[in-house]
C-alpha positions in Angstrom: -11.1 -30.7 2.7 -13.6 -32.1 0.0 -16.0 -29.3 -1.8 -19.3 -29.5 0.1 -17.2 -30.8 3.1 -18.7 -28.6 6.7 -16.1 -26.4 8.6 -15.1 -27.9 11.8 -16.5 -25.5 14.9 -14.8 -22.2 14.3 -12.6 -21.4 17.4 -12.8 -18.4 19.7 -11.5 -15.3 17.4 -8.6 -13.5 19.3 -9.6 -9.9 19.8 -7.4 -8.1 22.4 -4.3 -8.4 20.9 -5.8 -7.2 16.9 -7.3 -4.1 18.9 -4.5 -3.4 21.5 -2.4 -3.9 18.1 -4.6 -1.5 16.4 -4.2 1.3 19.2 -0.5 1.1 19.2 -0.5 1.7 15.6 -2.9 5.0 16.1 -0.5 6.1 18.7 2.6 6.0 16.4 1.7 7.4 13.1 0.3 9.8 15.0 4.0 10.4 16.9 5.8 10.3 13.5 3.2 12.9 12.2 4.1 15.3 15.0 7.5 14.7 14.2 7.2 16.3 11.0 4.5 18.8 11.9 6.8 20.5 14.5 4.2 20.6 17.1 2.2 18.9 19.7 1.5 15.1 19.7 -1.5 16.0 18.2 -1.0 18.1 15.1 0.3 14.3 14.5 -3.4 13.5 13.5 -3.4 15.1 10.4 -0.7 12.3 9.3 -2.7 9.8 11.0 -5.9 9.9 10.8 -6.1 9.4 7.1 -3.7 7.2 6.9 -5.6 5.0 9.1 -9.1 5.3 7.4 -6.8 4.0 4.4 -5.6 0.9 5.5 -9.2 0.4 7.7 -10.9 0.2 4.9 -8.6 -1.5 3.0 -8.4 -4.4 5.6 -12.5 -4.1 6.4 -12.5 -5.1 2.7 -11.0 -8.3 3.1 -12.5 -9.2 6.4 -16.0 -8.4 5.3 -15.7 -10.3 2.0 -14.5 -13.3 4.1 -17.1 -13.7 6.5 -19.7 -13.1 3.3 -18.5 -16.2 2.0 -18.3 -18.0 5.1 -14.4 -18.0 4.9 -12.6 -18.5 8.4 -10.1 -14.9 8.9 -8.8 -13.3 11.7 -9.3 -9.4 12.9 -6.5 -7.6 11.0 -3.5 -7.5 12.8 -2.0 -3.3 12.5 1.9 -2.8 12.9 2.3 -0.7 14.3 6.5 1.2 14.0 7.4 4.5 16.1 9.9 5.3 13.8 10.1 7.7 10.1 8.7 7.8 7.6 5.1 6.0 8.3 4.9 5.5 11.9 3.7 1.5 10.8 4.4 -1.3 8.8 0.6 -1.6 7.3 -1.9 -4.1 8.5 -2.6 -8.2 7.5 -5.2 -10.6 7.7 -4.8 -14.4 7.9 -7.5 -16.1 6.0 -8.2 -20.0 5.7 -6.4 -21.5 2.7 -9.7 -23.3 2.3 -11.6 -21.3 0.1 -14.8 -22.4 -1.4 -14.3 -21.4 -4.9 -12.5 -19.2 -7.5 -15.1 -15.9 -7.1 -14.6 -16.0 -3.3 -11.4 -15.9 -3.6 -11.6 -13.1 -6.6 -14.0 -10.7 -3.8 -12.1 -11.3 -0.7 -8.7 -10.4 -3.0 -9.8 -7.5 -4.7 -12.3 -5.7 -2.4 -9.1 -4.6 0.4 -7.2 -2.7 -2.3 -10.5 -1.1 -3.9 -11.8 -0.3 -0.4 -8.6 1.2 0.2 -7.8 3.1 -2.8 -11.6 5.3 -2.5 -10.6 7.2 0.4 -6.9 7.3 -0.9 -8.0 9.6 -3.4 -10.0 11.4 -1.6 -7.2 12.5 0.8 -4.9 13.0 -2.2 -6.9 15.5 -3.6 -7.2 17.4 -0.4 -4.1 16.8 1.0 -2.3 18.6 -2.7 -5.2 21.2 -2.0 -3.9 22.1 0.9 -0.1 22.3 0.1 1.6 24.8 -1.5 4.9 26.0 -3.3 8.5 27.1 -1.9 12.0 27.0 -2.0 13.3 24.9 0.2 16.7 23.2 0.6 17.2 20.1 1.6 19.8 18.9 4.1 21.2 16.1 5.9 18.6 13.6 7.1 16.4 14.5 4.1 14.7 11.0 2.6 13.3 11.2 -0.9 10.4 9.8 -2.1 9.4 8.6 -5.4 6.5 10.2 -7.0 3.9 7.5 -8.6 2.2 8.7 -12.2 -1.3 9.3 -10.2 0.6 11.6 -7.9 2.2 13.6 -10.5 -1.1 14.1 -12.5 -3.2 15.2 -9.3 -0.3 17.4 -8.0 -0.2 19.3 -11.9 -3.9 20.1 -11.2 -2.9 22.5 -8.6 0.9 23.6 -9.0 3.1 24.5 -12.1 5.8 21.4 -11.6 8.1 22.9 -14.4 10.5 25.2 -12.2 12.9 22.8 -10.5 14.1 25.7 -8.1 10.9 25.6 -6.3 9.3 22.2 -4.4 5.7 21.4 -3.2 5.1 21.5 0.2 2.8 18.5 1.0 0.3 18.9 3.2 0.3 16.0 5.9 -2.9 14.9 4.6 -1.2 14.7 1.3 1.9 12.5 2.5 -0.8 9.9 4.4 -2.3 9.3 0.9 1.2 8.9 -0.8 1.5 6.4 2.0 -1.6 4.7 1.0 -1.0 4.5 -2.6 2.5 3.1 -2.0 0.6 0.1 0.4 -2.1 -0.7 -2.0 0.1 -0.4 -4.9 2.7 -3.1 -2.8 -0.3 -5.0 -2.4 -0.9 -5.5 -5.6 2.0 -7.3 -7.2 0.3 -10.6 -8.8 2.7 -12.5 -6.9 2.2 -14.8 -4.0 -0.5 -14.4 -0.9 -0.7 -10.4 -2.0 -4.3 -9.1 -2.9 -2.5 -9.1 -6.9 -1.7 -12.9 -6.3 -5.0 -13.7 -5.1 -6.8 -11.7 -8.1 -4.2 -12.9 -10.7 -5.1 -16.5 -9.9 -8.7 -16.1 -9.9 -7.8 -14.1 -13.2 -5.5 -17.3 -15.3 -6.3 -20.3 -12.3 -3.7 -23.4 -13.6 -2.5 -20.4 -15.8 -1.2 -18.3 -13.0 1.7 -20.4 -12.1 4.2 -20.4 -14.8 3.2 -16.9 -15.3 4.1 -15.7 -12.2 7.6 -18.1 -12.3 8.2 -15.9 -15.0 7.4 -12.5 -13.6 9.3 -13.1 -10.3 12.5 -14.1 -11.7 11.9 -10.8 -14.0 11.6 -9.0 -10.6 14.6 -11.0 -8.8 16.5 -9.9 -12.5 15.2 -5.9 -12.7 16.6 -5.6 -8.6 19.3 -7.1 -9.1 20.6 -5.0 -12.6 19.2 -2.1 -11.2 21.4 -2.5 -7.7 17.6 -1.7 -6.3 18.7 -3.9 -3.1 15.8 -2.1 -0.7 13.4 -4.7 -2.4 15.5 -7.8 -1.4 13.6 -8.2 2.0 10.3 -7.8 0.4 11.8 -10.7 -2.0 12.6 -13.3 0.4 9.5 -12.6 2.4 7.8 -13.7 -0.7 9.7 -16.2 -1.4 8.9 -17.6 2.2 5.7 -17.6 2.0 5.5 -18.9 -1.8 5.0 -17.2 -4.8 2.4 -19.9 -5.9 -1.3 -19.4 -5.0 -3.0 -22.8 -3.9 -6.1 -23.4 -5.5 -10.0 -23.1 -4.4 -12.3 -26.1 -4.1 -13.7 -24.6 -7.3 -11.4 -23.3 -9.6 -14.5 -24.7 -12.2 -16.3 -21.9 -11.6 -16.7 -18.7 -14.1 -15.7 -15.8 -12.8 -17.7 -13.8 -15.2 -16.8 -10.7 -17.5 -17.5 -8.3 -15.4 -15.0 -9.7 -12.7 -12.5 -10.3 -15.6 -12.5 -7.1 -16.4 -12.3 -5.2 -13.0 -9.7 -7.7 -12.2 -7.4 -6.4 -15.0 -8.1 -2.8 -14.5 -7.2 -3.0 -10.6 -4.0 -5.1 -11.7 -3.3 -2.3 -14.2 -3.4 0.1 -11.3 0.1 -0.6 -10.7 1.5 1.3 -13.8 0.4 4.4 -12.1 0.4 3.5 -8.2 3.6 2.4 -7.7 6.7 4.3 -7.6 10.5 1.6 -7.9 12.4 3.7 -5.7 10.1 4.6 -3.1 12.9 6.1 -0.6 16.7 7.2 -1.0 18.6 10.1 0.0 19.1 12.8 -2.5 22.6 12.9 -4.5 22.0 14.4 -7.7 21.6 17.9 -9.0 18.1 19.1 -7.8 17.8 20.4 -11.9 18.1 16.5 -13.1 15.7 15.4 -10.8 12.4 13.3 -11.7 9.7 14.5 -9.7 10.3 13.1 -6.1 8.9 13.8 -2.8 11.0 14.7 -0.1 10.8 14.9 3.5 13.1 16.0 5.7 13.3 13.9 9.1 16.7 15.9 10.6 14.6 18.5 11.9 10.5 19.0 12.0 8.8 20.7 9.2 7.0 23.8 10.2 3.1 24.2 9.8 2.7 20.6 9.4 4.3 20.4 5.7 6.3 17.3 3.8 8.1 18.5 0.8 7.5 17.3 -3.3 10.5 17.8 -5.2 10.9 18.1 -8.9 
């Protein structure tokens, strides 16, 4: 479509399926919360319910910027997944590839992962508020979880994290944030149809794509030497949908300092959002551990608790 060109009518947006959609995923988070609470379905919601304001927010970002600029997008589509360790598979929104130019593509990129990450702290400070410290073994069915930088410092606030005989036990409230960060942090990989892809190639425009040649195959090389093979399905879903951003009508356009320099900042959020090795099953001596989150899914956790593990 030429620049100045007028959107064809704008057909019927589908709603029942987004909200039935968006239901189911309520229902099982919430089920996979009572799983580890050890109680009714509805001790589940202290799980749930943050995690949900998280990723409502986080897709209300996107959608809100889009119909700001006028930019065609559907209701976010929720996954929902009755199974450990989230209850869902997060939540996308399908946006027209015709964007009008590079600073509507910058806002509708940038704003789900900000949106997202302000109630993400919140919870994370309330959710480590809440927990508290114990020995306690782990067992068969016990997944691990790695423990981001941003974690670790909030966590430190609270708890002494030196004795390695002792764990944190996370509050629920606490896990749904971990969950959160994890999402956004995913999110933000300057690769692709991701929020980072869309706010990298606002960021470098004709730049961006030999950049992010270079970065992939320097992901495709770290999975591969590290024997990280969980990532492999997240790589070929990438790779499917194209790790190259199409432009804007207006790639011309400044995108200002002030963009430039929140762009960077949110980028650099991944050096202390993300965690490599989100989930793996312990087998090394609890004493040589990195800090690591565990949560055992063999049997429910009493009084709603997930378990931190130095």
């Amino acid at each position: 479509m030429a620049q100045g060109e007028p959107y064809p009518p704008e057909p019927r947006r589908r709603v029942f399926l987004p909200v039935l959609m968006y239901v189911l995923t309520w229902i099982s988070t919430t089920w996979v919360g009572s799983l580890y609470a050890g109680g009714s379905f509805l001790s589940g919601l202290w799980f749930s319910i943050p995690l949900l304001i998280i990723l409502t927010c986080h897709e209300s970002g996107h959608f809100l910027q889009a119909r700001r600029y006028g930019v065609r997008s559907s209701l976010p589509w929720f996954i929902p997944m009755p199974l450990p360790p989230f209850g869902t598979m997060g939540a996308v929104i399908t946006l027209d590839r015709r964007i009008p130019n590079i600073r509507a593509l910058f806002d509708i990129g940038i704003t789900g992962p900000l949106a997202g990450l302000a109630p993400t702290f919140v919870f994370l400070v309330i959710g480590v508020a809440l927990s508290s410290v114990a020995e306690v073994p782990s067992g068969p069915g016990t997944l691990i979880f790695g423990e981001p930088l941003l974690f670790r410092w909030v966590s430190a606030l609270f708890f002494d994290r030196s004795d390695p005989s002792v764990d944190l036990v996370l509050h629920p409230v606490g896990m749904a944030a971990w969950t959160g960060l994890f999402i956004t942090s995913l999110n933000l990989f300057p690769i692709g149809q991701l929020d980072g892809g869309h706010v990298f190639y606002a960021l470098l425009k004709r730049h961006a794509r030999p950049t992010v040649r270079v970065l992939f195959v320097l992901v495709v090389a770290a999975v591969v030497l590290t024997g990280a093979w969980q990532w492999m399905v997240m790589l070929a879903l990438v790779t499917l949908l194209g790790i190259h951003h199409p432009p804007t009508a207006d790639d011309a356009m400044p995108l200002g300092k002030g963009r430039t320099i929140l762009g960077w900042l949110t980028l650099a959020f991944l050096l202390i959002g993300f965690t490599p090795n989100p989930i793996s099953e312990p087998d090394i001596p609890k004493q040589n551990r990195k800090p690591l989150i565990s949560v055992n899914i063999a049997e429910p956790i009493q009084n709603s608790s997930f378990l931190i593990r130095r």
